[in-house]
C-alpha positions in Angstrom: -8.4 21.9 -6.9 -6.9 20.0 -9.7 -8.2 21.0 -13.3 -10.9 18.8 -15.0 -8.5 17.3 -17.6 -6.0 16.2 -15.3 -8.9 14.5 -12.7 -9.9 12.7 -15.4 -7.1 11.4 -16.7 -5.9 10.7 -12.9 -8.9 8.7 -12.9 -8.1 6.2 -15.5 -4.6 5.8 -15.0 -5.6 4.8 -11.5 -7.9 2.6 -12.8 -5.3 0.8 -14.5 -2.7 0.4 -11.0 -5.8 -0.6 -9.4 -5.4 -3.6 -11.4 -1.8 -3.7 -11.3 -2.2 -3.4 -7.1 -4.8 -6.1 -7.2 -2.9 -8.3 -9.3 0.0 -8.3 -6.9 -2.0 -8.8 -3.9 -4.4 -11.8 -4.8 -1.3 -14.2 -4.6 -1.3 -13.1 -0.9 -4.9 -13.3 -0.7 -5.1 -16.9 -1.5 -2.1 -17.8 0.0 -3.9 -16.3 3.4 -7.0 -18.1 2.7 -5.1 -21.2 1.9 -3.5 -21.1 5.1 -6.2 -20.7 7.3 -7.9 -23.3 5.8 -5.3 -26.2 6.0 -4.2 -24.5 9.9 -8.3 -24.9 10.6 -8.2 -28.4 9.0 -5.1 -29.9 11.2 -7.6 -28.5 14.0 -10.8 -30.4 13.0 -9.0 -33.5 12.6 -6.9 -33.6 15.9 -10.1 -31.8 18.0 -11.6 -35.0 16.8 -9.5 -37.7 18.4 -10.5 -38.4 22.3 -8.1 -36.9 24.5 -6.2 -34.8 22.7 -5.1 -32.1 25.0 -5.4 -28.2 24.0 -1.4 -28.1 23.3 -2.0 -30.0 20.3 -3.9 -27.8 18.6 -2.3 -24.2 20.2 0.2 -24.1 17.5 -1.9 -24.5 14.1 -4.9 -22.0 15.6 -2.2 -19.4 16.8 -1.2 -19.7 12.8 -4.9 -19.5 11.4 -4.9 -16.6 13.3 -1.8 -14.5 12.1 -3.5 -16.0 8.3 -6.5 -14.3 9.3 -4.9 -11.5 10.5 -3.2 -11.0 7.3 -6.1 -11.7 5.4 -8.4 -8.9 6.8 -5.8 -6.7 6.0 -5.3 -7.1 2.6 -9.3 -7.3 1.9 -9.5 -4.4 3.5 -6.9 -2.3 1.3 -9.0 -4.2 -1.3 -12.1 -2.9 -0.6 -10.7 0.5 0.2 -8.7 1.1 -3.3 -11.3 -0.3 -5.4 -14.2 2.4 -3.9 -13.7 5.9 -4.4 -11.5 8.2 -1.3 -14.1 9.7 0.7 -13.5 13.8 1.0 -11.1 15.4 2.1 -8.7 12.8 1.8 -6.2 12.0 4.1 -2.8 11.2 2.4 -2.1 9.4 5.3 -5.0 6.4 5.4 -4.6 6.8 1.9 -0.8 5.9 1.9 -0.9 2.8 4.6 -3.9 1.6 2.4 -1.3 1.4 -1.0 1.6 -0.1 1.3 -0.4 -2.6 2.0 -1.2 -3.5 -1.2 2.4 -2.6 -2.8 3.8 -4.8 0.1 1.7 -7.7 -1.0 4.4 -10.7 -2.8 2.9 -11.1 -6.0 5.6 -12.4 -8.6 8.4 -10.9 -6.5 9.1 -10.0 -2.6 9.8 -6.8 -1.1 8.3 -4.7 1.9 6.8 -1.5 2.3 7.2 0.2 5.9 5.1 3.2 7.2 5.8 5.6 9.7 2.1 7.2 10.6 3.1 8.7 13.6 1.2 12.5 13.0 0.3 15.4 15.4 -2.6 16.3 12.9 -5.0 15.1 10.1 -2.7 15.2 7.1 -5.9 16.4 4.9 -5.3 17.7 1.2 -7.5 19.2 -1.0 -6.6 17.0 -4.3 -9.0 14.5 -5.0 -8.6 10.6 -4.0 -7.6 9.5 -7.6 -4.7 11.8 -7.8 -3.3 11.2 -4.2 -3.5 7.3 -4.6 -1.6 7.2 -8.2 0.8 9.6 -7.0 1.6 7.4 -3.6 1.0 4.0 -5.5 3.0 4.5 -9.1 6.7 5.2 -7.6 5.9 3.1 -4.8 4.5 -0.2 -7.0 7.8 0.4 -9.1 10.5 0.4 -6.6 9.4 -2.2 -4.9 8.8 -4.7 -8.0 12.5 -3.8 -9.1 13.8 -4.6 -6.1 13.3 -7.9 -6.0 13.0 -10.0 -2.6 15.3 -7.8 -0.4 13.4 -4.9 -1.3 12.7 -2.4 1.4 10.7 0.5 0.8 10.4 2.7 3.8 8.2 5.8 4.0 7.7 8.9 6.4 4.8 11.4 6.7 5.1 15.1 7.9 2.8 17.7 8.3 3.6 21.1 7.6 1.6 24.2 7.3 0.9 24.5 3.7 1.8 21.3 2.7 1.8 17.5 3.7 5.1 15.5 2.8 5.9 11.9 2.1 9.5 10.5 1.9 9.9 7.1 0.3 13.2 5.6 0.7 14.4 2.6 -1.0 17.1 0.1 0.6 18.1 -1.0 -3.0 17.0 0.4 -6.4 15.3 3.5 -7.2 12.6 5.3 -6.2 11.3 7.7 -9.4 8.3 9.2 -10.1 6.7 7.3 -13.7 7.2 9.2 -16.7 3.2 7.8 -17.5 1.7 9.3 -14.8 4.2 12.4 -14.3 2.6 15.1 -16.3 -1.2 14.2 -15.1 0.3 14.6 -11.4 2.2 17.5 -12.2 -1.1 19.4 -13.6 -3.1 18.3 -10.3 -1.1 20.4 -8.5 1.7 17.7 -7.1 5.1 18.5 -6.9 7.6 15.3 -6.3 11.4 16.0 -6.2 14.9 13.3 -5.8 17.3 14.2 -3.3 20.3 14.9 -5.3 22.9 12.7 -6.3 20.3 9.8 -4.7 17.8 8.0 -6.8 17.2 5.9 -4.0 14.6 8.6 -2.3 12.2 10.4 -3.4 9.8 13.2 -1.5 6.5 14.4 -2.3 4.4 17.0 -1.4 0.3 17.4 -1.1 -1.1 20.8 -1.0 -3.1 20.6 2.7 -7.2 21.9 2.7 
């Protein structure tokens, strides 16, 4: 467990890229809600006109639906970040949760990929502050630098002692924030480049 200083300071520098996370995403949020509004709209107006055969309308509904789609997504990553992690926590609901949110356009472009695939619950004993800041800070970073081309892509393993994530950027760097690095390092985190590439970094959660 993670010493009482270094909880609560992981608490309010999360706080703070909560607000940096949500800030990001609500461009995305009311570009969704925009959407499905003016796709719902073209709808009303042609559903209205006698005659007007299904075909018309297949198009703007199939796109109010991948809004929605979209939409529920983000609120949900939302919802999730701004309540506390439920214990244990899972690095890996925790990690698509951030993506989703770092992926999010705000001022710039960019994507965030995950691969969840996982033989076993990837639980750690740290609490949810410190595994979200850890996942979100390097992550939000790399993928604002990056600009519109930006990939970031990520892998999850499992080993005995320890669960690892890999986050690999396409262009850019991937480093750990000097603001957040000492609070991390005192939770019990340990986060290391592969050498000679800035372009990846690995991290690793002590498991339950």
């Amino acid at each position: 467990m993670e010493s009482i200083s270094a909880a609560g300071d992981a608490r309010v520098l999360w706080l703070a890229m909560v607000q940096r996370l949500m800030g990001r995403a609500s461009h995305d949020v009311k570009d969704a809600l925009n959407g499905v509004a003016v796709n719902l709209e073209v709808i009303r107006s042609r559903a209205e006109r006698e005659g007007t055969p299904a075909s018309a309308v297949a198009s703007f509904a199939g796109a109010a639906g991948q809004q929605l789609e979209r939409l529920s997504s983000l609120l949900e990553a939302l919802l999730a970040v701004a309540r506390p992690e439920r214990d244990p926590v899972d690095v890996a609901v925790a990690l698509r949760r951030v993506a989703t949110l770092c992926a999010a356009s705000g001022s710039a472009g960019g994507r965030v990929e995950v691969d969840s695939d996982r033989a076993e619950d990837a639980i750690t004993r740290l609490s949810g502050e410190v595994v979200r800041l850890a996942l979100a800070a390097p992550m939000f970073e790399a993928v604002s630098a990056g600009g519109d081309a930006a990939t970031v892509h990520c892998t999850l393993r499992v080993e005995p002692t320890e669960v690892q994530v890999r986050m690999a950027a396409n262009a850019g760097r991937v480093l750990m924030p000097t603001d957040v690095a000492d609070v991390l390092r005192d939770a019990g985190i340990r986060w290391t480049n592969e050498e000679n590439d800035s372009s990846v970094l690995s991290l690793a959660f002590p498991r339950a």
